[in-house]
C-alpha positions as CSV (number, residue, x, y, z in Angstrom):
1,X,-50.5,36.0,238.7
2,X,-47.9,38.5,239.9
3,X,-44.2,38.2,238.3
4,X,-41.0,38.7,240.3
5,X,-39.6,40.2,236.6
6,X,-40.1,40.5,232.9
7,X,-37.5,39.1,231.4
8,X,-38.7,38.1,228.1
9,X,-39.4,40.7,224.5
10,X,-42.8,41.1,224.2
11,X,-42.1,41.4,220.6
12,X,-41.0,38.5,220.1
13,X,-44.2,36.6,221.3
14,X,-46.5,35.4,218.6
15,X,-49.8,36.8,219.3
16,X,-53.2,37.3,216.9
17,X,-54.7,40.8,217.1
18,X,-58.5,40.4,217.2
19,X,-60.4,43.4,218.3
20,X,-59.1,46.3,216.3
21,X,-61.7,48.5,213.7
22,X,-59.6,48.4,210.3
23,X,-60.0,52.6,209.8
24,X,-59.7,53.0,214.3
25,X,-56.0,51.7,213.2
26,X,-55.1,54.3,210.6
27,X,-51.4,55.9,211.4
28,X,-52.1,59.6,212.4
29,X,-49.8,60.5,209.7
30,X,-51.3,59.0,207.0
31,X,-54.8,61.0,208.4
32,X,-53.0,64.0,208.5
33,X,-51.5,63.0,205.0
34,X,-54.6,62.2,203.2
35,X,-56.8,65.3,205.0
36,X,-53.8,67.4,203.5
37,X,-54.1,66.0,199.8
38,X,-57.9,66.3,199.6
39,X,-57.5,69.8,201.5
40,X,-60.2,68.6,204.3
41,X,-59.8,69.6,208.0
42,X,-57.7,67.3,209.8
43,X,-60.3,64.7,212.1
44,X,-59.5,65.4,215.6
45,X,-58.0,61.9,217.2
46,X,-58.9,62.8,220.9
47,X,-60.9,64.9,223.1
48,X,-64.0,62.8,223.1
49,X,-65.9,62.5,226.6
50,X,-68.6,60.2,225.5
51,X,-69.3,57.0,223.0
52,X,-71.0,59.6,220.7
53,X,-68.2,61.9,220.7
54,X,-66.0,59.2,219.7
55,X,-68.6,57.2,217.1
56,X,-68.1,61.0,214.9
57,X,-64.1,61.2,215.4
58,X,-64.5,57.5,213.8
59,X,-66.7,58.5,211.0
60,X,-64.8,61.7,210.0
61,X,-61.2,59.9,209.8
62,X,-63.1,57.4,207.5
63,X,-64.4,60.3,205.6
64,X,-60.1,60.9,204.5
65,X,-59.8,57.5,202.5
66,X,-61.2,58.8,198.8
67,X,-59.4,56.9,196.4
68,X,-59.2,52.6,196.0
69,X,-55.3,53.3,196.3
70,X,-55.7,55.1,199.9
71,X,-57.5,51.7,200.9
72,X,-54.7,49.3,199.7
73,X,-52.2,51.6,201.8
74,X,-54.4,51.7,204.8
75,X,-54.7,47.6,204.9
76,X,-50.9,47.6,204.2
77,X,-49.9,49.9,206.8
78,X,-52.2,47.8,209.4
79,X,-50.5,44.5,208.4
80,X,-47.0,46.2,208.9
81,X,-48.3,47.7,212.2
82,X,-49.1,44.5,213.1
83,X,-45.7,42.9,211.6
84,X,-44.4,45.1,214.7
85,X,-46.2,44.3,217.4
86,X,-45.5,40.8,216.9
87,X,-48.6,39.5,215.5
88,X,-48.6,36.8,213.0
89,X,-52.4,37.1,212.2
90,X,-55.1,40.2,213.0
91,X,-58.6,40.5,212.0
92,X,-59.3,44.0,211.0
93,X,-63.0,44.6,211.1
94,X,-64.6,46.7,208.5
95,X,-67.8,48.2,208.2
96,X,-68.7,49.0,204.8
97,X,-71.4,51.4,204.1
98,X,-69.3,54.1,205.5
99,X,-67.2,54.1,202.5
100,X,-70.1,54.0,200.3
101,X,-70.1,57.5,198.9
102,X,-66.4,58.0,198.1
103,X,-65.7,54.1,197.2
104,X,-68.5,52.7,195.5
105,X,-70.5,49.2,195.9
106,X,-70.0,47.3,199.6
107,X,-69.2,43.8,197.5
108,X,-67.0,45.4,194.7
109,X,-64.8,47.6,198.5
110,X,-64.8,43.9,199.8
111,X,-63.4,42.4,197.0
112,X,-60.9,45.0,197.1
113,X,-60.1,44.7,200.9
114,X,-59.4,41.1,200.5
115,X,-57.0,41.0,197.5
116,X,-55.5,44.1,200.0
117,X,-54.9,41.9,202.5
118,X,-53.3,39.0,200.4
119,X,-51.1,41.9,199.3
120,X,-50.2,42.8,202.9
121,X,-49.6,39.4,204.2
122,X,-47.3,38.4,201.8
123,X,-45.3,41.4,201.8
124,X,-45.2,41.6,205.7
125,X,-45.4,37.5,206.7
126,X,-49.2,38.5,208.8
127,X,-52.0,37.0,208.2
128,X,-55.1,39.0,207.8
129,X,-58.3,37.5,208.1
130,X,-61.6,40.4,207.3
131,X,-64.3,40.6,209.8
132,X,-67.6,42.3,208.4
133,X,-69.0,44.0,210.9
134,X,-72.4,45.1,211.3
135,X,-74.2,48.0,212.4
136,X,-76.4,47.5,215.6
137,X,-77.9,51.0,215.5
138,X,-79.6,51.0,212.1
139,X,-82.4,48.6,210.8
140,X,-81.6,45.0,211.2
141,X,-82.2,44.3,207.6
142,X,-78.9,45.9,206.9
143,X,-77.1,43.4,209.1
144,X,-78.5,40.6,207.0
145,X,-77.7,42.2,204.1
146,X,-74.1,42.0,205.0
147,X,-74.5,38.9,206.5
148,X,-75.3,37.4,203.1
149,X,-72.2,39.3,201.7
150,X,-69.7,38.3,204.6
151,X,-71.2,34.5,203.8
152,X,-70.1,34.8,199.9
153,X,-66.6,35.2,201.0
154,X,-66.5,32.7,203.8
155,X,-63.0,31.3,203.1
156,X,-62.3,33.4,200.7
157,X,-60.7,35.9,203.0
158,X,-63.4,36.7,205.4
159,X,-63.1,34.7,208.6
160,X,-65.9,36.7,210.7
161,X,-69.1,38.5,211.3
162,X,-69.2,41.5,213.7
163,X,-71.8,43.9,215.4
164,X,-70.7,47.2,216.6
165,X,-71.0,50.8,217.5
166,X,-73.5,51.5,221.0
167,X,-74.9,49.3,223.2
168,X,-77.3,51.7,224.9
169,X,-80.9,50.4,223.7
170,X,-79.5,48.5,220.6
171,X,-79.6,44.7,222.5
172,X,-78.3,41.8,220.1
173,X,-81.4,40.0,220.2
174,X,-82.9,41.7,216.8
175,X,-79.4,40.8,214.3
176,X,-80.1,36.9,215.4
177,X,-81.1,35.8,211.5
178,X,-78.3,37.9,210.1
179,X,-75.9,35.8,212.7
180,X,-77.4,32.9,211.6
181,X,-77.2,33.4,207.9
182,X,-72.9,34.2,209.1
183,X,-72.5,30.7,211.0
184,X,-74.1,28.8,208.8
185,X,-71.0,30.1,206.4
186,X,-68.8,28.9,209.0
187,X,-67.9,32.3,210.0
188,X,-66.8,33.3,213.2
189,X,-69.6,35.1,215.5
190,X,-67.9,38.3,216.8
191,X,-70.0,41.0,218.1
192,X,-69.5,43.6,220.7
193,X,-71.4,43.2,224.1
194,X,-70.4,44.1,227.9
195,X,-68.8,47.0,227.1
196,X,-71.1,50.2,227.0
197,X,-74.3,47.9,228.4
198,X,-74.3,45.3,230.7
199,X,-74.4,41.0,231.2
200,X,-77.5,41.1,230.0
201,X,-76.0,42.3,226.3
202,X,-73.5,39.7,226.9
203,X,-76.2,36.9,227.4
204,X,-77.8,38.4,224.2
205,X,-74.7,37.8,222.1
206,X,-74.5,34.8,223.6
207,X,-77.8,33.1,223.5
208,X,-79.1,35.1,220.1
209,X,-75.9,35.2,217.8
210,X,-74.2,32.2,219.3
211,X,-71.1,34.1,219.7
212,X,-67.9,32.3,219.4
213,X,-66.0,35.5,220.7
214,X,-67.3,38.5,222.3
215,X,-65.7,42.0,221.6
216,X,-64.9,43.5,224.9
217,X,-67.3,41.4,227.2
218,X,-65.3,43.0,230.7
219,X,-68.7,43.9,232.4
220,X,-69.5,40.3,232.1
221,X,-67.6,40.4,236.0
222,X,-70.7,42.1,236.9
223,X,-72.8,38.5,237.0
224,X,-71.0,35.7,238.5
225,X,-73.4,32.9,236.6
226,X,-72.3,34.5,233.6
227,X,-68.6,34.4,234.0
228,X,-68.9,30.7,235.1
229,X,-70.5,30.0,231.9
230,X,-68.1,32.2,230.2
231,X,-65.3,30.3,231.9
232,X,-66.9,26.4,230.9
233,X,-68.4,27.8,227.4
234,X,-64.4,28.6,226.4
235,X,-66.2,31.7,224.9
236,X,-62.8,34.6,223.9
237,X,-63.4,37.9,225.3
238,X,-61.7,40.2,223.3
239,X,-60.4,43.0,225.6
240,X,-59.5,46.7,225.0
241,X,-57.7,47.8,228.4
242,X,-56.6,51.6,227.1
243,X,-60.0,51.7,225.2
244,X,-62.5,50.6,228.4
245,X,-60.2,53.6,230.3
246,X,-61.1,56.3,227.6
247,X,-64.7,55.5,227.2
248,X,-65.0,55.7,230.9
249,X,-66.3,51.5,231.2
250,X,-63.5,51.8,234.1
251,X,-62.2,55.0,235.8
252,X,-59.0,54.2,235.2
253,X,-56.3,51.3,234.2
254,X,-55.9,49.5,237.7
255,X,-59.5,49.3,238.0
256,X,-59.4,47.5,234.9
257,X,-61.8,43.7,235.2
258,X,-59.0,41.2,233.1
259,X,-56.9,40.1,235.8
260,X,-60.2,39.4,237.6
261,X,-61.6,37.6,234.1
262,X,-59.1,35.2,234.1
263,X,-58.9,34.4,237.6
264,X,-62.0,33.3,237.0
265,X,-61.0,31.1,234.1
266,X,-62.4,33.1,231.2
267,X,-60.5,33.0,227.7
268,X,-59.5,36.3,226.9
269,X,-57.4,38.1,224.3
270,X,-55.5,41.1,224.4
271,X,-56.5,44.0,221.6
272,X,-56.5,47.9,221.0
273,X,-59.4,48.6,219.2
274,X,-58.7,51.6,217.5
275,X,-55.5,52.8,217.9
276,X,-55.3,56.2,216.4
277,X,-58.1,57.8,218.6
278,X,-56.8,56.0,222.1
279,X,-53.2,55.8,221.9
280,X,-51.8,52.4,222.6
281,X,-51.1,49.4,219.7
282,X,-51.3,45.5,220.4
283,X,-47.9,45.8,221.4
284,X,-47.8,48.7,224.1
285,X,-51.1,47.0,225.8
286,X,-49.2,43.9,226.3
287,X,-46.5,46.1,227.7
288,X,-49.4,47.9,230.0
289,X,-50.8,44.6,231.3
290,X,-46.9,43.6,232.2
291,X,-46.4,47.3,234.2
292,X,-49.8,47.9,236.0
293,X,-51.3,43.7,236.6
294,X,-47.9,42.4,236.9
295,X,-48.6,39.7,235.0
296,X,-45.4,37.4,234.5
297,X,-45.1,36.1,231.2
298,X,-46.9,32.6,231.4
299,X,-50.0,34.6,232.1
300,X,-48.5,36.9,228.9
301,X,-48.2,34.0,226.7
302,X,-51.6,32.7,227.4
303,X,-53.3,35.5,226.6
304,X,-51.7,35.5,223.2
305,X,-51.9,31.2,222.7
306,X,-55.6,32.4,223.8
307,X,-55.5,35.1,221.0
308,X,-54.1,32.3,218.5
309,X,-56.7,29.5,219.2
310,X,-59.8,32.1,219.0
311,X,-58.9,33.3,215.8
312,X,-59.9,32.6,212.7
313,X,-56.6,32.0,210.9
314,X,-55.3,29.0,209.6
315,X,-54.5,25.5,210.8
316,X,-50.8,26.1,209.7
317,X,-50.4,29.7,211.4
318,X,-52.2,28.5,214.3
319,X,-49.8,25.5,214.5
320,X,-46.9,27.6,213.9
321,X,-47.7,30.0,216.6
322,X,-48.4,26.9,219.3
323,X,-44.6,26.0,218.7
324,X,-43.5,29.7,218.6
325,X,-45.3,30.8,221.8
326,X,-43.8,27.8,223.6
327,X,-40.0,28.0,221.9
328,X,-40.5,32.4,223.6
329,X,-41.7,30.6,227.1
330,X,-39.2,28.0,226.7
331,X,-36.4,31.1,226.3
């Protein structure tokens, strides 16, 4: 798995981006510009030693987007961010009772995120697919109330159905009829698991919520039945390297479990998460993974044909892509 030199643009590769928390992506400027206009104290972006420091920083730079228009520009600037990394689809995920006091209804701000994001892709070429996430730390009724609001819009711009925030005694096992109210739409099952608890979260997601894809899913390594059922399942893990390093899952980078993962023949994509509290875009973790794994860029390329094929885009764009990633090998 270890090149003798990078000799292709990274940029150039067609890649989905599939783990990344729609407000986690804001531009620091446009926080810092929107805490200016609506004279608010600017969220810090960093400094948090814990999952709970970090859940608030989250919340707070949520708390900047007031007006419909702030929420157009933020799915815009996304899309463009993406446009620059290279991606040709992303899958923001949105959670939305957080906006519910400045923005109104959770149907009426997901009818608005969605004509957004036709906006965006046509003015930037990405496709942009909405994943309504859930909350794993509040009742499970609220997940199947968004569960039956994610399933109105099945193909209608929402492509998936996630479950976030912490792990730590909040197993998958309660949301499983708000997952199956989601697949039974034909959306994509995408929750987190194996990041801040262990296989047995990942089992959960698995065996509860039939997951399709599993957000982060790197502690999975931990249980070597698992990752051979991982590996024959063809079940995506969609992995944050620069995010599992701040929140402490690993101590640092070369620790990190991916190369291990697909030694081992697990699917996995390559993601940032949220890219205005820990640093990196979709582009720049690409770039880590060629500078600290060595990966040469077959390995590169499958990771974003991997990213492609789990996604919840389009036949054409996923098509498209195929041909793309193997014209940029091919060069």
């Amino acid at each position: 798995m270890t090149a003798p030199g990078a000799t292709r643009d990274l940029l150039e590769l067609p890649k989905a981006h599939l783990h990344i928390h729609l407000e986690g992506a804001m531009r620091s400027g446009t926080l810092h510009e929107l805490a200016e206009r609506y004279a608010m104290q600017v969220p810090p972006t960093r400094g948090f030693g814990s999952f709970s420091a970090f859940s608030h920083m989250y919340v707070a730079a949520c708390q900047v987007l007031r007006t419909e228009d702030d929420f157009r520009r933020l799915i815009r600037e996304v899309a463009e961010d993406g446009a620059r990394a290279g991606a040709v689809w992303i899958e923001p995920a949105i959670y939305l009772p957080h906006h519910r006091e400045r923005l109104g209804g959770d149907e009426a701000l997901l009818e608005l995120s969605i004509a957004a994001a036709a906006d965006a892709s046509a003015a930037t070429g990405v496709g942009v697919g909405i994943m309504v996430a859930s909350d794993r730390t509040v009742d499970p009724s609220v997940a199947i109330e968004q569960a039956e609001l994610a399933a109105r819009f099945a193909g209608r711009g929402v492509v998936a159905f996630g479950l976030a925030n912490d792990e730590a005694g909040h197993p998958p096992e309660p949301f499983a009829p708000a997952y199956a109210i989601a697949r039974s739409a034909g959306l994509l099952s995408t929750p987190h698991a194996g990041e801040l608890a262990g296989p047995e979260s990942v089992r959960g997601a698995l065996d509860a919520l039939g997951a399709d894809r599993i957000q982060h899913g790197v502690r999975s390594i931990e249980d070597p039945e698992l990752i051979a059922r991982l590996a024959a399942e063809g079940v995506c893990l969609d992995v944050c390297p620069s995010s599992n390093v701040l929140l402490s899952v690993v101590p640092d980078i070369a620790s990190h479990m991916l190369p291990a993962l697909l030694d081992a023949g697990v699917r996995c994509s390559l993601n940032a998460d949220d890219p205005l509290l820990f640093g990196p875009g979709l582009l720049e973790e690409y770039e880590l993974c060629r500078e600290v794994f060595g990966f040469d860029d077959a390995v590169l390329a499958g990771l974003a044909r991997t990213s492609i094929e789990a996604s919840g885009a389009p036949t054409e764009i996923k098509a498209r892509a195929a041909v793309d990633i193997d014209a940029w090998l091919a060069g």
